[in-house]
C-alpha positions in Angstrom: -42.5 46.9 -8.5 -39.9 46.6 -5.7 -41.7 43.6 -4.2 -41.9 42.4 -7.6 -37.9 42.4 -8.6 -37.2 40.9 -5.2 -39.5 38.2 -5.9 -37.7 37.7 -9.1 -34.3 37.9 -7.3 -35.1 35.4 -4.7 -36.3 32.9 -7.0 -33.0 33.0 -9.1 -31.2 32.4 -5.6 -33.1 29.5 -5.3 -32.4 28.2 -8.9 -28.5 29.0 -8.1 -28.8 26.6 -5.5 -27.6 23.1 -6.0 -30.3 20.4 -6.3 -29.4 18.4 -3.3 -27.5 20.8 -0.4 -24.0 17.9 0.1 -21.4 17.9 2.4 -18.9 14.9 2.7 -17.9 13.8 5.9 -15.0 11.5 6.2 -13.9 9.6 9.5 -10.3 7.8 10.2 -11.6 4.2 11.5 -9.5 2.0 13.3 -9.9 -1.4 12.6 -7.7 -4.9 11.9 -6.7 -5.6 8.0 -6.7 -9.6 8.2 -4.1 -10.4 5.3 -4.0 -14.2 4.1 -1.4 -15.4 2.3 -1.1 -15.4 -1.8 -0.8 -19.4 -1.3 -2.1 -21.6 1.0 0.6 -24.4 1.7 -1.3 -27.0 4.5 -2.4 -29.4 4.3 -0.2 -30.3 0.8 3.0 -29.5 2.2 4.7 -29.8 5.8 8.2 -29.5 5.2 10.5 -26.4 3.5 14.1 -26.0 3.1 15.9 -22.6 2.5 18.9 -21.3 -0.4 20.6 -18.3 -0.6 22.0 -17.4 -4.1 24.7 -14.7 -3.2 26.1 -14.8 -6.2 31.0 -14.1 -5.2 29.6 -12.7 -2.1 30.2 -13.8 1.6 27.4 -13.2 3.6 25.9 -14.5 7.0 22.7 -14.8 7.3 21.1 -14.4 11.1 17.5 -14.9 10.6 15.8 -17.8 8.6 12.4 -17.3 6.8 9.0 -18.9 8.8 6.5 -20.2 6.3 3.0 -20.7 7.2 3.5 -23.1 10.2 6.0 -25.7 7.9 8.9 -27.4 9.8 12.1 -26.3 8.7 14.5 -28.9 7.4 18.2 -28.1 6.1 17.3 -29.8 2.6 15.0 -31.8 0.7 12.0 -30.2 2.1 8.8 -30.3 0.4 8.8 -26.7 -0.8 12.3 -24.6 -1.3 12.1 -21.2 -0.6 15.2 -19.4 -2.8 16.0 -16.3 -2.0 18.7 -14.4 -4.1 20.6 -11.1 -3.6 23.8 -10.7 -6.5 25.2 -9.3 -9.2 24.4 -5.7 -7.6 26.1 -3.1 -10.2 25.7 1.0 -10.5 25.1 1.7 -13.4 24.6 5.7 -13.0 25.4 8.0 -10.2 24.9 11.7 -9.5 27.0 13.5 -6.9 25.2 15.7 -4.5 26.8 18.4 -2.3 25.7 20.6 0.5 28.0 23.0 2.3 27.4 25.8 5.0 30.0 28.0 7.0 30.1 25.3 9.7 29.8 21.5 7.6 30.1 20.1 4.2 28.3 16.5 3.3 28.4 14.7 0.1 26.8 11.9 -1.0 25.8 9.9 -4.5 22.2 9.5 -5.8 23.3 6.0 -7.5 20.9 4.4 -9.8 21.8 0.4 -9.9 20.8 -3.2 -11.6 21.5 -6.7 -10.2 19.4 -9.5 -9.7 17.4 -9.9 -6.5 13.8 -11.8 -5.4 12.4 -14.9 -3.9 11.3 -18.0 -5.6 9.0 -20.7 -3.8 9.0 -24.2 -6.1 8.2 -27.3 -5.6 10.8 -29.5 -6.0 9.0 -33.1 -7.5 7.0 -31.0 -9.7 9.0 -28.0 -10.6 5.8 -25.6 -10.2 6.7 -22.3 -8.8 4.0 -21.0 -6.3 5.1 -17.8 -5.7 8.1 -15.5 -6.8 8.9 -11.9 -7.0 11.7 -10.3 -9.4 13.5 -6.9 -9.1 16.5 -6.1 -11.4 17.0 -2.6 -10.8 16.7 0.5 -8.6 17.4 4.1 -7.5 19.0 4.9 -3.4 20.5 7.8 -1.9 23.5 6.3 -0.2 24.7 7.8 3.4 26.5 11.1 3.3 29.9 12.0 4.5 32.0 15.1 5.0 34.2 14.7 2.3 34.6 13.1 -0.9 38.0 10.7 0.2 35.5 8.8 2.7 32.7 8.2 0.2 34.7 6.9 -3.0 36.4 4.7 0.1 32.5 3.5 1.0 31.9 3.0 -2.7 35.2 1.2 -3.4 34.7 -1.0 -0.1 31.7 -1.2 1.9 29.0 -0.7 -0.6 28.3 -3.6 -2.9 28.1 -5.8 0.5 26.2 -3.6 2.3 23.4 -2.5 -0.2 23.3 -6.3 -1.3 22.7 -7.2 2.6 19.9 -4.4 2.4 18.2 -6.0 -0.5 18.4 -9.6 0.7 16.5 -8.5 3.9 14.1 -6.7 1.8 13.5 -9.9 -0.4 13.0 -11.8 3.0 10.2 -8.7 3.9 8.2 -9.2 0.6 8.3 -13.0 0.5 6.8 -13.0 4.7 4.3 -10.4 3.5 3.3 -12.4 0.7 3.4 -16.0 2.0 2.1 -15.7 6.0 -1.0 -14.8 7.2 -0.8 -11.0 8.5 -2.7 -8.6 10.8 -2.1 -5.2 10.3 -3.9 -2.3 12.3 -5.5 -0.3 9.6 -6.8 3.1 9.8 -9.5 3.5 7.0 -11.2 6.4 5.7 -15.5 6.1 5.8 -17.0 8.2 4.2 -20.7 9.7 5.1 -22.9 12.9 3.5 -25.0 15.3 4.9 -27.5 16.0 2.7 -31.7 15.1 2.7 -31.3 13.3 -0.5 -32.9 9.5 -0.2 -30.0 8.4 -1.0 -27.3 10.1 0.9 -29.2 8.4 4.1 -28.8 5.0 2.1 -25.1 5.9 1.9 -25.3 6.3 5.4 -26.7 3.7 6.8 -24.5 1.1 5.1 -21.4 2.8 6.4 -22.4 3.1 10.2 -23.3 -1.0 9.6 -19.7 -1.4 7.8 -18.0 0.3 11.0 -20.1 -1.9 13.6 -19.1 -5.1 11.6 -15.7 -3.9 12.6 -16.0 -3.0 16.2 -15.1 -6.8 16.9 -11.7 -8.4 17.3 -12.6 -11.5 14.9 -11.9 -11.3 11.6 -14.4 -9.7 9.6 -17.4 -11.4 8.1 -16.6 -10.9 4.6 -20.2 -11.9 3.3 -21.4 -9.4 5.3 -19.2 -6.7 4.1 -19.7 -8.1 0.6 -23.5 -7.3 0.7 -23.5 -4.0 2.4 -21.0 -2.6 -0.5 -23.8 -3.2 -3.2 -25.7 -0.8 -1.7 -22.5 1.6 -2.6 -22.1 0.8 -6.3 -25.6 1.0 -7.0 -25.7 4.2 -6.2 -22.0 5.1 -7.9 -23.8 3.8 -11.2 -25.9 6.8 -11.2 -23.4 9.4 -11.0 -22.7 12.1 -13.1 -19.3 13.2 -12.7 -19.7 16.3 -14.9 -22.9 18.0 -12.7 -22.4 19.3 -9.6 -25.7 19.6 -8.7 -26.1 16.4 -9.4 -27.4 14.2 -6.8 -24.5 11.5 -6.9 -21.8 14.2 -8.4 -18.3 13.8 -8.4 -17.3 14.6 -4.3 -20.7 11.9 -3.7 -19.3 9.8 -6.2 -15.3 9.9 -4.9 -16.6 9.4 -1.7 -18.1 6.2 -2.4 -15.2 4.9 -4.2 -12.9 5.6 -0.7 -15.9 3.3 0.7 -15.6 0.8 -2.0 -11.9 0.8 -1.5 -12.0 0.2 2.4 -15.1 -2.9 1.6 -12.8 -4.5 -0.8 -9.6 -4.4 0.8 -11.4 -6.0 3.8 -12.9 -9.3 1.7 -9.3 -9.1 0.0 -10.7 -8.5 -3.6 -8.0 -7.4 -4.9 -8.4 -6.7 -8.3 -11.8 -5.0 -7.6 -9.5 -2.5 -5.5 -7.4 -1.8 -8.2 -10.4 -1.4 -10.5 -11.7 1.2 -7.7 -8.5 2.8 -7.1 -7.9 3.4 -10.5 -11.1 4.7 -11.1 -11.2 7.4 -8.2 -7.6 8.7 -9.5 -8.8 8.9 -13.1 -11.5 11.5 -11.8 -9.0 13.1 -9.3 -6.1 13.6 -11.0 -4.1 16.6 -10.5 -1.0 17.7 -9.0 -1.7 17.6 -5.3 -3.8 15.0 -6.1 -3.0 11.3 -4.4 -4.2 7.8 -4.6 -6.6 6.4 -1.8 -5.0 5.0 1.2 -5.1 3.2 4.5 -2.8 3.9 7.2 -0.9 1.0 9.2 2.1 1.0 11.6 5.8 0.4 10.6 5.1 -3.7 11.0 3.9 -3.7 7.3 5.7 -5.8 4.9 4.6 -4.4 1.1 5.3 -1.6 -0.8 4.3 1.7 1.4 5.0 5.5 1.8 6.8 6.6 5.3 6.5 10.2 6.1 9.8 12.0 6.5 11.5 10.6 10.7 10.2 12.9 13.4 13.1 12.7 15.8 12.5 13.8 19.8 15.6 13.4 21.5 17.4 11.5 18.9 14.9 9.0 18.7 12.4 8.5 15.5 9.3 8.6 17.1 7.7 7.8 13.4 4.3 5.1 14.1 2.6 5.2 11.2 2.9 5.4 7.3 0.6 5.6 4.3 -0.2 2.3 2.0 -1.6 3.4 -1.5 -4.1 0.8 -2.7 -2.9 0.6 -6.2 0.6 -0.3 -4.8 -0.8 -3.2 -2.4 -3.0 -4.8 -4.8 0.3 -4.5 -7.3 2.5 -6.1 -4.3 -0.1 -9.3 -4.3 -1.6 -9.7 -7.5 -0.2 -13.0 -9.4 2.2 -12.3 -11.9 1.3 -12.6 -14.9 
């Protein structure tokens, strides 16, 4: 009888155990993110000129935009690169105020509008090849020790300042967007442990991904384009609601972080947002976050830099987080 219930109890363990035994295993690779530009000017064009649109404001400006190899000329070129900055107004602002026994500092949270971007048109034809708008925004401006001194850097310094800021950041986005680029890129490859046929599949088509990238060149993005098939053939067959599932949802999320890293590389675009999208709409949650790569401070989009870490008075901040949804948003065509 005793023999018997243990028999009894040790086949339930076994049926309590998942049908495929899964553990995810994700690896930081180091590689080079080859960026090409959202137009390719040669051989069409050789010549660009360059216009500032200031709006009253005075400004000098130190450091003219490169484009794709062109030869600069003062006017007439055959491209015109227009870059604006004006019109900069706050139109909300929230004082905030921090005081201990030793130090006060107050500064504005300042919500603003204005008119700022870059334009790239070709003159004879009047076709616009590339632009980016931005009308509005929210800052944090610098703090001071008491409120005389910041309504004097409101009144005074500000609009030129902040303007300055958002030229230089229009001058970022239109070099990210129209030169070539390569970014060191840390990206997350994901394997399983698990005897499951297809978890070696998985496998084997990640450790190829991550020798195709062991070379300086860029990448061979036939190559890369083949080996993530094997990836979304097995993602069709997931069951997101089973966890004993043999593709379940860590399996499946893991593929999509593959998918992600494969498409970013042949600069597919809006199959990234497609696979982005898709991994955040089965991991949302609050400490949830979007899939990312990691690069260095060089990068010119939209990205998330952790908080300074300051030895000795010096930032010592390398690295920063790019979601994918906010790339593939940074050099999608407008529509």
């Amino acid at each position: 009888m005793l023999f018997c219930c243990l028999s009894l109890l040790g086949l339930a363990s076994i049926a309590a155990l998942p049908a495929q035994a899964q553990k995810v295993q994700d690896e930081l690779f180091w590689t080079t993110f080859h960026k090409t530009p959202s137009v390719m000017l040669k051989p069409k064009y050789a010549t660009y000129s360059v216009e500032y649109d200031l709006g009253n404001l005075v400004m000098n400006v130190s450091t003219r935009p490169v484009l794709q190899g062109l030869t600069y000329q003062k006017s007439d070129g055959n491209l015109l690169l227009r870059l604006t900055a004006k019109n900069l107004y706050v139109t909300g602002r929230k004082l905030n105020q921090s005081s201990t026994r030793n130090s006060y500092e107050v500064f504005y949270t300042l919500n603003y509008s204005g008119e700022f971007g870059y334009e790239l048109r070709d003159p004879k034809t009047d076709e616009i090849l590339a632009d980016y708008r931005k009308t509005e925004g929210v800052m944090n401006t610098q703090s001071f020790t008491n409120m005389r001194d910041l309504e004097a850097y409101m009144n005074n310094a500000f609009a030129g300042e902040k303007s300055r800021q958002l030229l230089e950041s229009m001058m970022r986005r239109a070099d990210f967007a129209l030169n070539p680029h390569d970014y060191k890129a840390g990206l997350t490859l994901n394997t399983v442990e698990g005897t499951a046929p297809a978890y070696a599949d998985i496998n084997k088509t990640t450790n190829e991904l991550k020798a195709l990238l062991d070379g300086k060149a860029p990448v061979d993005k036939a190559k890369v384009q083949a080996l993530s098939t094997t990836w979304t053939q097995h993602l069709a067959r997931a069951n997101w609601e089973d966890k004993k599932s043999e593709i379940n949802k860590r399996i499946a999320s893991a593929l999509l972080e593959n998918l992600c890293v494969a498409s970013l590389l042949i600069e597919d675009y809006p199959k990234l947002g497609d696979y982005a999208a898709e991994y955040m709409k089965h991991n949302a949650g609050m400490f949830s976050k979007p899939p990312y790569f990691e690069t260095d401070l060089s990068y010119g989009g939209t990205a998330v830099a952790p908080p300074p870490t300051i030895v000795l008075g010096r930032n010592v901040q390398s690295r920063m987080n790019v979601y994918y949804d906010d790339l593939v948003a940074d050099v999608m065509p407008r529509k």
